[in-house]
C-alpha positions as CSV (number, residue, x, y, z in Angstrom):
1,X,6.5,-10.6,-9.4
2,X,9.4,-9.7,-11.0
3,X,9.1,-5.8,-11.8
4,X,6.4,-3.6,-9.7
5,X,7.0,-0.3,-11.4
6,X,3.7,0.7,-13.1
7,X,1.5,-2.1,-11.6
8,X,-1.4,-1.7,-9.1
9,X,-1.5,-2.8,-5.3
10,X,-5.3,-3.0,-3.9
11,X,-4.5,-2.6,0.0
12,X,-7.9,-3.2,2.6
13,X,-7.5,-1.7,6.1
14,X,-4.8,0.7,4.4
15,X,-4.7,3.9,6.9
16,X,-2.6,2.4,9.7
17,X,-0.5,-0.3,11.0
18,X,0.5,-3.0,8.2
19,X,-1.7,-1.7,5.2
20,X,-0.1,1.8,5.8
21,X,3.1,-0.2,5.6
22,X,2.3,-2.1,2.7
23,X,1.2,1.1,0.9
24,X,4.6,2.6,1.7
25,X,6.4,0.0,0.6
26,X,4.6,-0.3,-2.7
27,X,4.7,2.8,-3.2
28,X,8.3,2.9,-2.9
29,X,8.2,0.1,-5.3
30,X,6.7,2.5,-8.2
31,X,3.6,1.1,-7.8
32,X,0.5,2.4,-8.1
33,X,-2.2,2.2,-4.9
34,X,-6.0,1.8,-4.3
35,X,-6.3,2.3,-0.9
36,X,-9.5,1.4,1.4
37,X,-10.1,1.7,5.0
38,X,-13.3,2.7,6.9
39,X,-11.5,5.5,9.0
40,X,-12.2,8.4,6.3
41,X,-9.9,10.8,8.2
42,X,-6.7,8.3,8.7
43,X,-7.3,7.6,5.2
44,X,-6.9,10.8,3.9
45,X,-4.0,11.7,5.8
46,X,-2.2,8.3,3.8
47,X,-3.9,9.1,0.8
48,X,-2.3,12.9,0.9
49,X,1.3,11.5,2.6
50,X,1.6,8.5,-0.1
51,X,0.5,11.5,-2.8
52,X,3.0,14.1,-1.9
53,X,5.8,10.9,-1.9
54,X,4.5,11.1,-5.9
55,X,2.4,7.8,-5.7
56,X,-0.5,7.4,-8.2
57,X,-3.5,6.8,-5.7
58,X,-7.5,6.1,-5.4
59,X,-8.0,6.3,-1.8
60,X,-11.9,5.2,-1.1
61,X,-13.4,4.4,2.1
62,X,-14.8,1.2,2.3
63,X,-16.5,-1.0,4.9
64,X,-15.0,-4.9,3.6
65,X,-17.7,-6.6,5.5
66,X,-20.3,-5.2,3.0
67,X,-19.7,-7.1,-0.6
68,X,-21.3,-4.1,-2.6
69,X,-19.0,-1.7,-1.1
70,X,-15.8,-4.1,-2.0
71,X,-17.4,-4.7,-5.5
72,X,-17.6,-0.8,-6.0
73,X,-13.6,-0.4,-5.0
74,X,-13.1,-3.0,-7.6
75,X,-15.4,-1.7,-10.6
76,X,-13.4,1.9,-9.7
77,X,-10.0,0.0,-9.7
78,X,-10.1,-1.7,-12.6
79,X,-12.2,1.5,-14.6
80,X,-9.0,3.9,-13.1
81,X,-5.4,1.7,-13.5
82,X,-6.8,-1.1,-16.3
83,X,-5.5,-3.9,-14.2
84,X,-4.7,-5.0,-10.3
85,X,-1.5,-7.0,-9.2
86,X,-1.2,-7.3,-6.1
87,X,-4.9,-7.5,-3.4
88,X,-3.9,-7.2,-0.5
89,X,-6.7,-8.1,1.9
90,X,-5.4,-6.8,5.0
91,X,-8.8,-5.3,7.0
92,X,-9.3,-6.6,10.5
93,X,-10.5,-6.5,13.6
94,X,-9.8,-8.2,17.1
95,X,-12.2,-9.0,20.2
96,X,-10.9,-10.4,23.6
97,X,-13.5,-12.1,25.6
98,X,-14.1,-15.9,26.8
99,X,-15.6,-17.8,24.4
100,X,-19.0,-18.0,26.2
101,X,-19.3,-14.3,26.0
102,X,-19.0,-13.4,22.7
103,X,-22.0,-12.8,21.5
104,X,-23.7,-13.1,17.9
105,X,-23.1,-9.1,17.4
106,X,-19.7,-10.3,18.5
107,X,-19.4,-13.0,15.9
108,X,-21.3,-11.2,12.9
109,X,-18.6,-8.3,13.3
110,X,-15.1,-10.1,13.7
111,X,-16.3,-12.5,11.1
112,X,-17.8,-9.9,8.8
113,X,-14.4,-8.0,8.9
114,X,-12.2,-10.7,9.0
115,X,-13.4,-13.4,6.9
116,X,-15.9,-12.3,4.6
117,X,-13.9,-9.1,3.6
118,X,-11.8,-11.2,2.2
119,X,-14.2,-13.4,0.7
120,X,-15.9,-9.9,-0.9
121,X,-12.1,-8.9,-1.8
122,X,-11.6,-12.5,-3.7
123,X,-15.0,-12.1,-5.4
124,X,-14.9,-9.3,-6.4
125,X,-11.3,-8.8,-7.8
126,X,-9.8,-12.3,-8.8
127,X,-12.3,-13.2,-11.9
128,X,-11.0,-9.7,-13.5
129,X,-7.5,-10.2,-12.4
130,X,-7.3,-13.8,-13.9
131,X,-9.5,-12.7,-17.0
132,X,-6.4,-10.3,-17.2
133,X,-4.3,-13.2,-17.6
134,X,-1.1,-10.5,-16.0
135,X,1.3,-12.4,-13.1
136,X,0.0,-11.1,-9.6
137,X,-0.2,-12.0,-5.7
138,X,-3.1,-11.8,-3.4
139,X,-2.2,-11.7,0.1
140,X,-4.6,-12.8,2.6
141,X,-3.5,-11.4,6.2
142,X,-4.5,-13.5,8.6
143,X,-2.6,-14.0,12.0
144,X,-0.4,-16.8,14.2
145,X,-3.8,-16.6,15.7
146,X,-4.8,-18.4,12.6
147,X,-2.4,-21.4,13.2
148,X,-2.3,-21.5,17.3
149,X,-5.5,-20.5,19.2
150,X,-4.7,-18.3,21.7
151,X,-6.9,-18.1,25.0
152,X,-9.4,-15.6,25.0
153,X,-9.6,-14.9,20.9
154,X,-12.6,-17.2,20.1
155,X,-13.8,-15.0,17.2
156,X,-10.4,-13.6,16.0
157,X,-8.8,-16.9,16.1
158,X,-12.0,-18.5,14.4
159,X,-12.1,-16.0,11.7
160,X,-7.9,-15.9,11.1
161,X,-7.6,-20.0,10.8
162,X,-10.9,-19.5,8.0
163,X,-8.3,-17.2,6.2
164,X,-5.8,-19.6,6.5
165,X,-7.8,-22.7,5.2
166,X,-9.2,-20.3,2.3
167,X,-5.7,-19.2,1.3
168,X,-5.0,-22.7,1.3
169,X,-7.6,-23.9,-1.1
170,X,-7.3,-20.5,-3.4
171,X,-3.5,-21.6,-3.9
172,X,-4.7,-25.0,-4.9
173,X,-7.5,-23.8,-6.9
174,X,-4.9,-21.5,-8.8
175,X,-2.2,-24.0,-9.1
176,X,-4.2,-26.6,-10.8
177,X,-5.6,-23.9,-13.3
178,X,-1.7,-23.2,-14.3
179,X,-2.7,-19.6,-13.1
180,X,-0.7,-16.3,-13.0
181,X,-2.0,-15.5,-10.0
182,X,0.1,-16.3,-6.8
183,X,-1.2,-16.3,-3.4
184,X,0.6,-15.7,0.0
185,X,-1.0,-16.3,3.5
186,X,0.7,-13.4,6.6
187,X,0.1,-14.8,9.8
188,X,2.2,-12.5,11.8
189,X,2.4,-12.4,15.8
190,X,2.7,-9.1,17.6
191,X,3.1,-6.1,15.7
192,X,3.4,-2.3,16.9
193,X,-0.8,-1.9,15.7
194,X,-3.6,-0.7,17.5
195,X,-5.7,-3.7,16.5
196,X,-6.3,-4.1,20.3
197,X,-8.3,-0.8,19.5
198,X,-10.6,-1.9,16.8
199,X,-13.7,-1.3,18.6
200,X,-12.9,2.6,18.0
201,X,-14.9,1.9,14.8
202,X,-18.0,-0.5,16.3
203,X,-21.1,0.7,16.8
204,X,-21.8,-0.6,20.2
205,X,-25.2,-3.1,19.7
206,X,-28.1,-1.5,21.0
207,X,-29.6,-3.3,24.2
208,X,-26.3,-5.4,24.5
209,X,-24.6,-4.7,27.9
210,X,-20.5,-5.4,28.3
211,X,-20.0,-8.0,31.0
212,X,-17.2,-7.1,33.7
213,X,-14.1,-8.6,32.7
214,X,-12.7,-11.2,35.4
215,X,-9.2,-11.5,36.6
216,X,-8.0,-14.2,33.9
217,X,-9.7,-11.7,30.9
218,X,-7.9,-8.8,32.7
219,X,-4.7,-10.6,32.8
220,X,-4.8,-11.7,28.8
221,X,-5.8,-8.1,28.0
222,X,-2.5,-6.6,30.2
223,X,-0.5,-9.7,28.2
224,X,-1.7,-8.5,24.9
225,X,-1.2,-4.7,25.6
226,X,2.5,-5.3,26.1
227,X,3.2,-7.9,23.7
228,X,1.8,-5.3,21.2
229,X,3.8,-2.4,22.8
230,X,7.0,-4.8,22.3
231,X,5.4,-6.0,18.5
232,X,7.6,-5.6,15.2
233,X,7.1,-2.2,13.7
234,X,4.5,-3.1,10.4
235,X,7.1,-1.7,8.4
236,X,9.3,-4.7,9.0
237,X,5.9,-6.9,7.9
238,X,5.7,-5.5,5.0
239,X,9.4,-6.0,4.2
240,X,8.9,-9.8,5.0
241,X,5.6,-9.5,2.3
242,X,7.4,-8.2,-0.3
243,X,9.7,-10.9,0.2
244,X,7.9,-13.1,-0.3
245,X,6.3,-12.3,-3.2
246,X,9.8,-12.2,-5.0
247,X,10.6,-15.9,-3.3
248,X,7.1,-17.1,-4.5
249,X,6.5,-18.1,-0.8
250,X,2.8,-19.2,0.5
251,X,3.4,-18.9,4.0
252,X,4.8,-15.6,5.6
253,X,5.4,-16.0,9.2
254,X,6.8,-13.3,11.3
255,X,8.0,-14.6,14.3
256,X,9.7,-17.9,15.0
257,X,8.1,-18.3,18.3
258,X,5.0,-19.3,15.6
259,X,7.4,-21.9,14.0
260,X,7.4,-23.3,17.4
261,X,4.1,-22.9,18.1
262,X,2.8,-24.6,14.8
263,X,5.2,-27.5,15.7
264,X,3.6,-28.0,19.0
265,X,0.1,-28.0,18.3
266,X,1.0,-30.4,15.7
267,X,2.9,-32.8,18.1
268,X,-0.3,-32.7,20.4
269,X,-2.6,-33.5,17.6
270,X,-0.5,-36.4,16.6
271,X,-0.1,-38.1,19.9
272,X,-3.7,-37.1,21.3
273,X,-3.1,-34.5,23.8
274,X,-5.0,-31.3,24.7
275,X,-3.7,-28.3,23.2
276,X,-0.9,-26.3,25.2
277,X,-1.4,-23.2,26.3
278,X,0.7,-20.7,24.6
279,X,2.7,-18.0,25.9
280,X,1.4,-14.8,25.0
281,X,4.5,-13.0,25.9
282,X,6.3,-14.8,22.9
């Protein structure tokens, strides 16, 4: 998009890590925000920084796994700003365990979260948005995770090459309808979040006891802690998304270890070999 003054970013998972950056940025950008999250309290505490910066907000909280709650956001977004430019459907969620172990509590959450949030955000907001007939992005955040598969990410990984694949076919579906609308897939590596953390909002499942991580879980967990503690700062994400939008670009990768990556599992696929084991430290 060429000029963002004026127009209207829908950002999921908005109170911290890359959707507060995102929100920042836009709202640098003159633009005006509907933000949703699930943590009512972080999301206040955006909603009133972003307001005193002089940004136009609707701040709702919003659990993206439920379809009427993303469908409400969207009746509210469009009856408040008219139109929406830029959906942003940035909620997640992570789980370590072995892939044995995650259970179908395990599954329903990461899944509801990850992949059907976005499917509720799609539903819910592109129909209006094309009806519009306005230029606009939907970004889809996904992960690396969504073009590698990590050890010990079953679900995550699972859920993050689903976005992948689905950003794939929306850009498709678009394209061939000479659409507007552009679409952008973020697959970054490790950033300075505290998606490690996500379980701070889960409800543990009644009756469901947590198995005693052994000394390989341990060790991916400790190789994930410090990879994140080393991560980009989401700030310099949301940089790379707004670039992209200006370049028109699909793919938004962060890190060129993922370049590498991509190129690897691809090279293993083509000559028939197992997949390597990545380096989580990259």
């Amino acid at each position: 998009m060429k000029d963002l003054r004026g127009k209207t970013a829908v950002i999921t998972g908005a109170a911290s890590g890359i959707g507060l950056a995102l929100a920042r940025r836009a709202a640098r950008e003159g633009m005006r925000l509907v933000l949703a999250d699930l943590d009512a309290g972080e999301l206040d505490a955006a909603a009133t920084e972003l307001g005193a910066a002089g940004a136009e907000i609707l701040a709702r909280q919003v659990d993206v796994a439920q379809s009427g709650e993303v469908w409400a956001l969207a009746d509210e977004a469009f009856a408040r700003f008219g139109a929406v430019h830029l959906l942003a459907n940035n909620a997640g969620v992570a789980l370590c365990k072995p892939a044995w172990e995650v259970s179908a509590e395990d599954w329903a959450w990461v899944l509801g979260v990850n992949l059907h949030g976005v499917i509720h955000g799609l539903q819910a907001f592109v129909p209006r948005m094309l009806a519009g007939d306005e230029e606009g992005r939907i970004v889809n955040t996904a992960s690396a995770a969504g073009l590698l598969s990590p050890p010990g990410f079953a679900a995550y990984s699972v859920s993050k090459h689903a976005v992948v694949a689905l950003s794939e076919v929306l850009h498709h579906d678009l394209a061939l309808r000479e659409s507007r609308l552009k679409v952008s897939v973020l697959c970054p590596a490790w950033v300075r979040t505290r998606i490690a953390q996500s379980d701070r909002h889960r409800q543990a499942p009644e009756g469901v006891a947590a198995s005693a991580p052994d000394g390989v879980s341990e060790g991916i967990a400790e190789a994930v802690r410090r990879a994140t503690e080393a991560g980009l700062e989401p700030e310099a994400v949301a940089d790379a998304v707004f670039e992209a939008d200006a370049a028109d670009r699909f793919y938004i990768l962060t890190h060129a270890a993922t370049k590498a990556g991509v190129r690897r599992r691809m090279e293993d696929i083509l000559e028939d070999r197992p997949p390597t084991l990545l380096d989580l430290k990259a």
